[in-house]
C-alpha positions in Angstrom: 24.7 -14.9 11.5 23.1 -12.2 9.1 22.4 -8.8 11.6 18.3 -8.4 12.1 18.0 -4.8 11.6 15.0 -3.7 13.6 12.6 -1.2 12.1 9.8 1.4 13.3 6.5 1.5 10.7 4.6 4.9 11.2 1.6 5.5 9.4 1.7 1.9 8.4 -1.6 2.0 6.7 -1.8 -2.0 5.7 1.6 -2.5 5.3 2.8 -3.0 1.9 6.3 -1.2 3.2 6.5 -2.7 5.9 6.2 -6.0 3.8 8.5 -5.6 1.8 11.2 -5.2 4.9 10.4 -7.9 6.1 10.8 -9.7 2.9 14.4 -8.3 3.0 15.7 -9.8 6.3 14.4 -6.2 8.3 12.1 -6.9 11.4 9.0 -4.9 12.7 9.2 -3.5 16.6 5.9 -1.9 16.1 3.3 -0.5 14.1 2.0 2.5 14.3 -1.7 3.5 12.2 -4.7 5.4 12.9 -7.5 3.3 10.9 -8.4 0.7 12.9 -9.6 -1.6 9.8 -5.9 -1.5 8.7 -4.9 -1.9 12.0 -6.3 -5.8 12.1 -4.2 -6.2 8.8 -1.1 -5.4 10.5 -2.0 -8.2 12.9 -3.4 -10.5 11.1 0.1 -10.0 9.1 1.8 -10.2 12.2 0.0 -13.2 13.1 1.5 -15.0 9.8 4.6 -14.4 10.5 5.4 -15.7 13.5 2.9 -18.6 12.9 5.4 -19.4 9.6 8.2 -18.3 11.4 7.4 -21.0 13.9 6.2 -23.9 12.5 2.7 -23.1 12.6 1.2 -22.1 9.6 -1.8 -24.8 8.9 -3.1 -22.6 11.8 -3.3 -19.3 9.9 -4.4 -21.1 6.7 -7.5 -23.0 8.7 -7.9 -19.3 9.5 -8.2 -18.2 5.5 -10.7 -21.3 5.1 -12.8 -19.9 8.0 -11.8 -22.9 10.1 -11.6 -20.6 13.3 -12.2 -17.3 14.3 -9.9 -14.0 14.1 -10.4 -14.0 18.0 -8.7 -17.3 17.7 -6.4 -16.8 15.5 -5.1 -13.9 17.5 -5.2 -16.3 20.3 -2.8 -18.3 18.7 -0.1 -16.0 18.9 2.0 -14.2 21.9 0.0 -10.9 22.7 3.0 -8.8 22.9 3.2 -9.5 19.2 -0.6 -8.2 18.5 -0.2 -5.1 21.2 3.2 -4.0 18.3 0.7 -2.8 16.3 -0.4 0.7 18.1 -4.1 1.8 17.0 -3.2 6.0 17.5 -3.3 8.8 16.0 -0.1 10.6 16.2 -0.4 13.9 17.8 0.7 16.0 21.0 -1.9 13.9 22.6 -0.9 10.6 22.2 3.2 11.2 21.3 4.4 10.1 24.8 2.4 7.3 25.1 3.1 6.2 21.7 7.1 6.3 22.8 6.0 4.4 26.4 4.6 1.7 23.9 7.3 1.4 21.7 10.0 2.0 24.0 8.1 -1.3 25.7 8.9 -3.6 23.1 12.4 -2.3 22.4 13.2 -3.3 25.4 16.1 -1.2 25.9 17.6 -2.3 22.3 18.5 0.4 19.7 16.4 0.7 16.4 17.7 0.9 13.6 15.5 1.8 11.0 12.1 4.2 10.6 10.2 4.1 7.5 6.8 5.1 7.0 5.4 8.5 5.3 2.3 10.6 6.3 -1.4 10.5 4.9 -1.2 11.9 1.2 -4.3 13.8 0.7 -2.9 17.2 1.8 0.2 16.5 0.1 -1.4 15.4 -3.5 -2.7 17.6 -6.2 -6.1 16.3 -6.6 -7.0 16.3 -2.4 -5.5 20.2 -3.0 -7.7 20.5 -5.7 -10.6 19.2 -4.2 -10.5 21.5 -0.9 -11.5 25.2 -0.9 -8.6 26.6 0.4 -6.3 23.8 -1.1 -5.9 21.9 2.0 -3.8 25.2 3.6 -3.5 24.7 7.4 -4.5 21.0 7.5 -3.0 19.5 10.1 -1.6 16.3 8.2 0.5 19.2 6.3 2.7 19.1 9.5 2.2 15.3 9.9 6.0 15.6 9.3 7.1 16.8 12.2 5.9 14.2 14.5 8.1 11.7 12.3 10.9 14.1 13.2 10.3 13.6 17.0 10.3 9.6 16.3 13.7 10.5 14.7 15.1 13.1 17.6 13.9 10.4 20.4 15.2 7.4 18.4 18.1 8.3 16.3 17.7 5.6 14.0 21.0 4.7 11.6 18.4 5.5 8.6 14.6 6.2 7.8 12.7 5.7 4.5 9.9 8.2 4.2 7.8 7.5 1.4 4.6 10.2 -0.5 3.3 11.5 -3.6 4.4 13.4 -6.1 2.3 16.2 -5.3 4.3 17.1 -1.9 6.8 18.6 -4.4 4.6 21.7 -4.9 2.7 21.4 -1.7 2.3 24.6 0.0 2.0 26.2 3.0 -0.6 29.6 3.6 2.6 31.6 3.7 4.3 30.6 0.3 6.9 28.2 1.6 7.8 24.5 0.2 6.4 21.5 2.5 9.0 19.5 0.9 11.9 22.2 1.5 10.7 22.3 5.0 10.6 18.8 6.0 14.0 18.6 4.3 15.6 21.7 6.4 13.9 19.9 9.7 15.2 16.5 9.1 18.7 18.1 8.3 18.3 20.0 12.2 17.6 16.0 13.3 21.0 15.3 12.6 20.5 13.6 9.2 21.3 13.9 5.5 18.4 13.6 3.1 18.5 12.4 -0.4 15.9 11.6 -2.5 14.0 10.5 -6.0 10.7 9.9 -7.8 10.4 6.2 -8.4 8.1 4.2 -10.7 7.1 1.1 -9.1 6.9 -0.2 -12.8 10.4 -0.3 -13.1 10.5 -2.5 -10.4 8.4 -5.5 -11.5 5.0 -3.6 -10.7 2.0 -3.8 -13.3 1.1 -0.2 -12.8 2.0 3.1 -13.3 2.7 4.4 -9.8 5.2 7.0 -9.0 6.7 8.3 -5.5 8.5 10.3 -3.8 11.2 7.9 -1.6 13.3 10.3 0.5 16.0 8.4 2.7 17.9 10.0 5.4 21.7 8.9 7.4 22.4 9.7 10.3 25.7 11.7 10.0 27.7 13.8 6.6 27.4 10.7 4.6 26.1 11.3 0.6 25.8 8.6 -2.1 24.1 6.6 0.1 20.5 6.3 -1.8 19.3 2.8 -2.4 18.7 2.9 -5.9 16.9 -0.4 -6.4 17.7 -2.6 -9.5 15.2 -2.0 -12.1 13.2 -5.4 -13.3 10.5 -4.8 -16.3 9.3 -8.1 -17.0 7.6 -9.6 -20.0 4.0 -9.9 -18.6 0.7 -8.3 -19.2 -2.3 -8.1 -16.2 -4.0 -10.7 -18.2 -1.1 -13.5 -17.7 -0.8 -12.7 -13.3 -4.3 -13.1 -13.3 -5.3 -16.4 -15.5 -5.3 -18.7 -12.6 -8.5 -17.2 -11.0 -11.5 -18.0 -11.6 -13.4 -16.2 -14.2 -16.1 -13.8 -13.1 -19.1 -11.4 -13.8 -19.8 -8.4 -12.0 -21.1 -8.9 -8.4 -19.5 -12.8 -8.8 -16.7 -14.3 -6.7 -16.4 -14.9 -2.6 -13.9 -13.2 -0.1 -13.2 -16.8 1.2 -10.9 -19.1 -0.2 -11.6 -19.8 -4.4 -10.3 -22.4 -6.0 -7.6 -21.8 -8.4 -6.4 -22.9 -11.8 -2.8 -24.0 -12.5 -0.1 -21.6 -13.2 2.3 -22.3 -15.6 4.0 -18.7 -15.5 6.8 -17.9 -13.7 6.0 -13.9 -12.2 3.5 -14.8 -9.6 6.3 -16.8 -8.4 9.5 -14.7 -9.0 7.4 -11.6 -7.3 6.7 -13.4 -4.4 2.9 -13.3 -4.8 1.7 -17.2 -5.6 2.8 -20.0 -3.4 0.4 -23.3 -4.7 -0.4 -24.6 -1.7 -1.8 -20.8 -0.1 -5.9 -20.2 0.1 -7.0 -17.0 -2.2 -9.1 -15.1 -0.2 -11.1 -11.7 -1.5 -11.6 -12.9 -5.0 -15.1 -10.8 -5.6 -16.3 -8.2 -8.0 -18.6 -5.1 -6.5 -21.7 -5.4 -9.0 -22.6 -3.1 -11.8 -24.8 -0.4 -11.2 -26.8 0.6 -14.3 -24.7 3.8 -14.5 -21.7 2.3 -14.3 -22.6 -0.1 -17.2 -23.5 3.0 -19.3 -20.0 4.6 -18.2 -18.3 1.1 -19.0 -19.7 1.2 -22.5 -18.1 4.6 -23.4 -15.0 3.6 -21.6 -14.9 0.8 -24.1 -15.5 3.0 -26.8 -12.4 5.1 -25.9 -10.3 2.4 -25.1 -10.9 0.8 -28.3 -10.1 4.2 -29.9 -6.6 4.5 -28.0 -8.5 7.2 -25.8 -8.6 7.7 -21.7 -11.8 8.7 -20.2 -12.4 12.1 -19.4 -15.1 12.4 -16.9 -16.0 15.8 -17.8 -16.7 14.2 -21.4 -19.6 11.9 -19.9 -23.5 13.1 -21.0 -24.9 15.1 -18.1 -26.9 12.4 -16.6 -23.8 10.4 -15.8 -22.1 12.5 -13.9 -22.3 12.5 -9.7 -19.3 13.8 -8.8 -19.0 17.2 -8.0 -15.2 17.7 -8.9 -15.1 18.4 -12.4 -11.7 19.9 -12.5 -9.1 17.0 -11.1 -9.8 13.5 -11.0 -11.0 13.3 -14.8 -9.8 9.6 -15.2 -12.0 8.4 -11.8 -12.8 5.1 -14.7 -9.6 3.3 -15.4 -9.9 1.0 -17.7 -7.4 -2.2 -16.7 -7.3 -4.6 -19.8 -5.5 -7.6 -20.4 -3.2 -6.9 -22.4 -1.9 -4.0 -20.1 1.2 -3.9 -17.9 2.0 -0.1 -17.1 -0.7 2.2 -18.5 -3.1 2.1 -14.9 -2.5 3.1 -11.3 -4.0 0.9 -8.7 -6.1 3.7 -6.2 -8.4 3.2 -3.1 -11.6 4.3 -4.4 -12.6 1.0 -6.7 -15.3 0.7 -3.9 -17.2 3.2 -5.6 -16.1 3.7 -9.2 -12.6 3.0 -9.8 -11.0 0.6 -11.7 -12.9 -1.3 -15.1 -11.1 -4.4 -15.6 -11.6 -5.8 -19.9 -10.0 -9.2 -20.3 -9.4 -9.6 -24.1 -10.2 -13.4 -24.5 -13.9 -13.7 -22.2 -14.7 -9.9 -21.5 -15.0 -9.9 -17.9 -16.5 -6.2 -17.9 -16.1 -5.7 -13.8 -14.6 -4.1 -11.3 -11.4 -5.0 -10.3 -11.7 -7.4 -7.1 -9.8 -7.1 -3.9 -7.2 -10.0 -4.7 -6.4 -8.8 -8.7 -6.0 -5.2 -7.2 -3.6 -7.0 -4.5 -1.6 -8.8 -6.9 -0.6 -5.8 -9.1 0.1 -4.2 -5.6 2.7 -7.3 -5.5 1.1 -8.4 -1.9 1.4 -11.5 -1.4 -1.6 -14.3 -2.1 -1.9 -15.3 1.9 -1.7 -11.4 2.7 -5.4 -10.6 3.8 -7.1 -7.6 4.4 -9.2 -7.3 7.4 -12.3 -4.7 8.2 -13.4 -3.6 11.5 -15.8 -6.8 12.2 -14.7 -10.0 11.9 -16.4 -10.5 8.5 -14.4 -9.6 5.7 -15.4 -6.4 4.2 -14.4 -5.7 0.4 -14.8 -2.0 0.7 -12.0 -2.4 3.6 -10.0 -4.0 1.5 -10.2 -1.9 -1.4 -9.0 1.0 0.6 -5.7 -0.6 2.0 -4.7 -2.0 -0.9 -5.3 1.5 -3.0 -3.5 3.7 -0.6 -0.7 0.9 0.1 3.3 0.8 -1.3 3.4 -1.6 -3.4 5.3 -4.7 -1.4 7.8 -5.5 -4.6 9.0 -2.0 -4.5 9.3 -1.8 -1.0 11.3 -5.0 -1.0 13.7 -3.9 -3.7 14.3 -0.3 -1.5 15.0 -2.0 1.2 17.4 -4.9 -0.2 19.4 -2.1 -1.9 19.5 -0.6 1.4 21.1 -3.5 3.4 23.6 -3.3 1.1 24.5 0.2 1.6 23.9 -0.2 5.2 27.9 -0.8 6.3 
């Protein structure tokens, strides 16, 4: 029988890592996230597992339709399952409790595995750019070393910690390299560190979307990095999304839509489609007469081979006060892309301008396209704090989420390393 390697999540956000794991065989002790909206995603996740994993699963799809409840959908399942995922910030407040919890559902079994990487924004160069005194002394600078005390307390084989590119010239108040630091500290654990930049589009991802995957053994070991294998299919954003229905801005339903046939083969080698699965979150924000005007000039560019430069809209147009980083806030996503966009959490409020060549569907991006170029799967929902679905929720975790394809790749490369 094929070893279940048991894994740690911290700062799970929504879970695209931990998703991908999974997908590779790995299994989830717990869950550890601050926002409680992405909290309910882990456990709705959860939820589907063990509801597939047991024979169960016309329950969690009657839940998709809107058959039952999320209070009875939870109720469905054993609670030590929904109390995994641990609703804490991780601090010197809540550290030992955190370790009570998890050490709980260990149950005196090792773990293997910790994977998980800290909140970007202090790390990345537009949050530095945005702050005053470029995010210097934020605490989530130092976010790091409370994943070091998971490691110390643990002593996990491996960990996967996963962030942006801009931790590389991250800085603290006193000159010295975040990124060198964390290094030297998880050295001091007891591990050795290597580490890349990895495009998710080499991976079978329709987006631009590069990170920072550092992976650390336990021991003197080197050569171990999983280097996943590179697949760049032949498909564009308009070919994963021509079995939804067509929409206008402000169209669409976050319960289940009915779908067109699919006669590709991505959806399917990706993981994303299964036929028989209810789409959920297929809904466009609406247009805001601003936004049309932006969208026109966007369109204008694009058609010229031109980005967007917000500091290049008319006066008028122009709300946000950060003029110097940022400039490409409007991404234009058309149909006959596959690499040139990056999938981000703020299509709530501007974000993302989705042109489909054949029936110009001039609209946001909804939550389910923006899901499916993050490779989560179609049954994968995203909850908000209420029971009613809340696109803006949505939007978020899926923005600020590893995509699930690359995740999946890491982690297969990994269990093959892993002896």
């Amino acid at each position: 029988m094929e070893k279940k390697y048991r894994f740690l999540d911290l700062f799970a956000g929504a879970g695209g890592l931990s998703e991908g794991f999974i997908k590779s065989g790995f299994v989830p002790v717990a869950h550890v996230e601050v926002d409680t909206a992405a909290c309910y995603s882990l456990k709705t996740r959860m939820a589907y597992h063990w509801l597939n994993n047991n024979g169960k699963i016309d329950v969690y799809y009657d839940y998709l339709k809107g058959n039952i409840s999320r209070s009875e959908l939870y109720a469905s399942v054993p609670e030590s399952l929904l109390n995994s995922v641990i609703n804490e910030e991780i601090s010197d407040d809540t550290l030992l409790s955190i370790f009570d919890q998890v050490d709980s559902m260990l149950d005196g079994e090792p773990l293997d595995l910790i994977v998980g990487g800290p909140p970007c924004q202090a790390y990345s160069i537009v949050g530095r750019s945005r702050a005053e005194n470029k995010m210097q002394g934020d605490s989530r600078n130092y976010l790091y070393e409370y994943y070091a005390k998971f490691l110390e307390k643990y002593s996990p084989k491996y960990f996967v910690f996963e962030n942006v590119q801009g931790l590389l010239s991250a800085k603290s108040v006193e000159g010295d390299s975040y990124f060198e630091k964390m290094k030297q500290l998880f050295r001091e654990k007891g591990y050795t560190v290597e580490w890349d930049v990895l495009n998710a589009n080499d991976y079978g991802v329709l987006q631009r979307r590069k990170r920072i995957i550092l992976v650390g053994k336990k021991g003197d070991d080197s050569g171990f990095y999983p280097y996943p294998e590179k697949w760049i299919p032949d498909v564009k954003v308009k070919d994963i999304f021509k079995d939804l229905p067509a929409l206008k801005a402000g169209e669409g339903t976050l319960t289940p839509c009915k779908t067109e046939a699919y006669d590709g083969n991505y959806l399917y080698e990706a993981g994303i489609r299964k036929d028989d699965v209810p789409v959920t979150l297929h809904q466009s924000r609406t247009n805001k007469e601003r936004d049309l005007e932006i969208y026109r000039i966007a369109v204008q560019n694009w058609n010229a081979e031109k980005r967007l430069n917000y500091n290049d809209l008319p006066a008028h147009l122009k709300t946000h006060k950060n003029r110097s980083s940022f400039l490409d806030r409007f991404k234009v996503v058309a149909g006959e892309d596959s690499s040139s966009h990056t999938v981000v959490a703020h299509i709530a409020k501007d974000g993302h301008y989705y042109i489909h060549p054949d029936i110009k569907q001039n609209r946001s991006l909804t939550p389910r396209e923006a899901a499916r170029l993050q490779t989560f799967p179609d049954d994968y929902f995203f909850e908000g704090i209420s029971e009613k679905p809340s696109r803006t929720a949505a939007y978020r975790q899926i923005g600020n989420a590893v995509p699930v394809l690359l995740a999946q790749k890491i982690a297969e490369k990994l269990r093959e390393n892993w002896e």
